[in-house]
Every structure is written in structure tokens, then in C-alpha cells.
N, C-alpha and C positions, 0 to 999 in steps of 0.2 A: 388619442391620449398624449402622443410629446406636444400636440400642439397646444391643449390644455395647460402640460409643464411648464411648457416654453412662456405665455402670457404672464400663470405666474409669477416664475424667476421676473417676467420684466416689474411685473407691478411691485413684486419687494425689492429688488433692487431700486428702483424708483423713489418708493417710499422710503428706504433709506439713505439714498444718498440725499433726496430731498429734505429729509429732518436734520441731518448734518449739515447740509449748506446753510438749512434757514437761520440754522444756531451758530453757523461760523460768520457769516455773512451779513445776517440780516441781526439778529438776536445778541452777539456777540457785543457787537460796535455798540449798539446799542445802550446795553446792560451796562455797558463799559464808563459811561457819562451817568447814569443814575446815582442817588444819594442812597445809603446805604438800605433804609429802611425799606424803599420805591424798589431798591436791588431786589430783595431776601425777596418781597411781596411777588416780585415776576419771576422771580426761580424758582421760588415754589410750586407756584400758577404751569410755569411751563414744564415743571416735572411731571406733574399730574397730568398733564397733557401729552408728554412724550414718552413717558416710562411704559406707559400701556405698550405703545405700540412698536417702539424702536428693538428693542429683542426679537419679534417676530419678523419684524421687514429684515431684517441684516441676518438671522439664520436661517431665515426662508431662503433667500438668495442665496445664502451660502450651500445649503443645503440640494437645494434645487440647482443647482450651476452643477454639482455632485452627482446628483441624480440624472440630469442630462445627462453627463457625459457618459454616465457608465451603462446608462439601459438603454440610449438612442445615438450617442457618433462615436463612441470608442475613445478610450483615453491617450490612445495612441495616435490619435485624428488632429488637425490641426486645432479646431473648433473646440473639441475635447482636452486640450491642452490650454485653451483659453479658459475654455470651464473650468476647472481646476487650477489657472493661474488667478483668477476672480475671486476664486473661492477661498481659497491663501490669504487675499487682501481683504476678504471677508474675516477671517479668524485674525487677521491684523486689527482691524478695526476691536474688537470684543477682546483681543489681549492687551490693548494700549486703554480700552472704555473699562473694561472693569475692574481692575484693580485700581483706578485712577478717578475717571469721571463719575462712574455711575457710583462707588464710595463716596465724592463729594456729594453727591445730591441725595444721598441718603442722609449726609451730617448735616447738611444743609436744611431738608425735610424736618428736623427737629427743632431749629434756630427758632427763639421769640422775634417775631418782626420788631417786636418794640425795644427789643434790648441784643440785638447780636454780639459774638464774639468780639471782643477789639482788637482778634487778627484778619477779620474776615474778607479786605480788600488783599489782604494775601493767599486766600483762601482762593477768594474767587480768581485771581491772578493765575492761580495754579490749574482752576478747572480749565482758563482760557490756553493754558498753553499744553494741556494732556489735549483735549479738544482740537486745538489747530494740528497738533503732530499724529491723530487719526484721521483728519478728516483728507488732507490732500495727499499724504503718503500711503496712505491703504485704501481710499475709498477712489479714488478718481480711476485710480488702474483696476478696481472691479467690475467698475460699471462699463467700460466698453467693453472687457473680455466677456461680461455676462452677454452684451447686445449683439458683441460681433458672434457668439455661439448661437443666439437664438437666429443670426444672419444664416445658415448655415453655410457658414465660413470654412471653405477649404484652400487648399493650394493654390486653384483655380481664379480662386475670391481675387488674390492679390496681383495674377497678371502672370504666375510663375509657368503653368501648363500651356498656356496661352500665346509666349511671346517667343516660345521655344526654346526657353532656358533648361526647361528638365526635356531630356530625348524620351521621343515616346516608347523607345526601347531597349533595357540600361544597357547593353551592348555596342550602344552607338554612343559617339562622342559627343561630348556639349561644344565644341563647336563646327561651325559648319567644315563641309569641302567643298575649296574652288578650285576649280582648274582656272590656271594663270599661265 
């Protein structure tokens, strides 16, 4: 069963950060040199094609980063603290997209291609810059917490139990005894 959750969580977090890069990255720059008419015609195009699916990928992961932590490593766990810091940057992403992006592309969704608003290069101005301020400050830092939780990431992961930095017995000191 976690290993089922755990593919999951990868595939929506995947799928979401993948739909944000495309549109930051690829779709963005792009959009950005079109004439107004060629604009409205592919935002539209790609709302119909993202809106399906972008609320599932990004609450899935959110959701599932949650559900890991709490039924399989403990919130208290390192892994489980990544889960839950992921998950943060997932409710980041949907508090900065919805009151913001996904509003424009509903206004947007209504637009005549053949007659848009005559503010609409500030319009789309605005989507471009709600859009860059979800995409690398809340999404970049969900998606390794999600990957390094499905790692199962502990203490160990990073070299701490290993190099003898924590004693294996809280009794004992961190650091060694020489005789000199």
C-alpha cells in the first residue's frame, strides 16, 4: 500500500511541476512575442488543456505527501518533515494560482479572439508575473521534499549516523576521546 502512495505522490507531483515549467519556461517566453489575437487563441487552447488536470496533480501531491507522512514515516521523522514541508509549498503554489492565475484564465476563457480587451497585454503581464512568483518559490522546494520522502529519507540518508556525528548513545559525547 505506501508503495502504491509513494508512485503516486511521484506521478502528481511530476505532473505538476511539469505543467508549471512548461508554462514558465517554454509556453511563457513564448506567449510573450505573439500578436494579441494568436495570444488570446493559445491561452485559451492551453487552458482547456491544463485546467483539467493542474488542480489534481498539485493536490494530489499535496495531499499524498500528507498522507505519507502521517500513515507510513511519522511526522516527526525526517522524511515526514520533508512531506509536510512539500506539502506547504504545494498550498503555496494554489494560494498564489488561485486568487491570481487561475481568475485570469477564467477572464481570459470569456475574451472574443477577434476583439479583446485594450488592456489585455497588461492582463497577460500580470498572469506572467503571479505565474513566475508560484512557480520557483513554492514549487521547486516541493518537489525534492516530495522525492527525497518517497527516498525514504532519514538521518542516515545525509551521512549524520554514519560519520559519527550523533553518538549512538545520547550519554556519550559528540566528540571523541584521545589519549595524548
Amino acid at each position: 500500500m505506501e508503495q502504491v502512495l509513494q508512485l503516486a505522490v511521484v506521478v502528481f507531483a511530476a505532473l505538476a511541476t511539469g505543467g508549471l515549467m512548461v508554462n514558465w519556461i517554454g509556453l511563457g517566453r513564448a506567449m510573450s512575442r505573439l500578436s494579441e489575437s494568436t495570444y488570446l487563441e493559445l491561452h485559451q487552447a492551453t487552458n482547456r488543456t491544463f485546467d483539467p488536470y493542474m488542480p489534481i496533480a498539485v493536490v494530489g501531491a499535496l495531499l499524498g505527501g500528507i498522507g505519507l507522512a502521517i500513515l507510513f514515516r511519522g511526522i516527526h521523522s525526517l522524511s515526514g518533515e520533508l512531506a509536510i514541508a512539500g506539502s506547504l509549498c504545494y498550498v503555496g503554489v494554489l494560494a498564489v494560482g488561485l486568487p491570481t492565475n487561475v481568475r485570469i484564465n477564467k477572464q481570459i476563457a470569456r475574451w472574443s479572439v477577434q476583439r479583446p480587451p485594450s488592456d489585455w497585454s497588461l492582463i497577460r503581464a500580470s498572469w506572467v508575473r503571479f505565474h513566475i512568483a508560484r512557480t520557483p518559490f513554492f514549487h521547486f522546494p516541493g518537489w525534492p521534499a516530495t522525492f527525497l520522502l518517497v527516498l525514504r529519507v532519514d538521518d542516515s540518508f545525509f551521512g549524520i549516523a554514519r560519520c559519527g556525528c550523533v553518538p549512538p548513545n545520547p550519554q556519550e559525547s559528540f566528540f571523541p576521546r584521545h589519549n595524548i
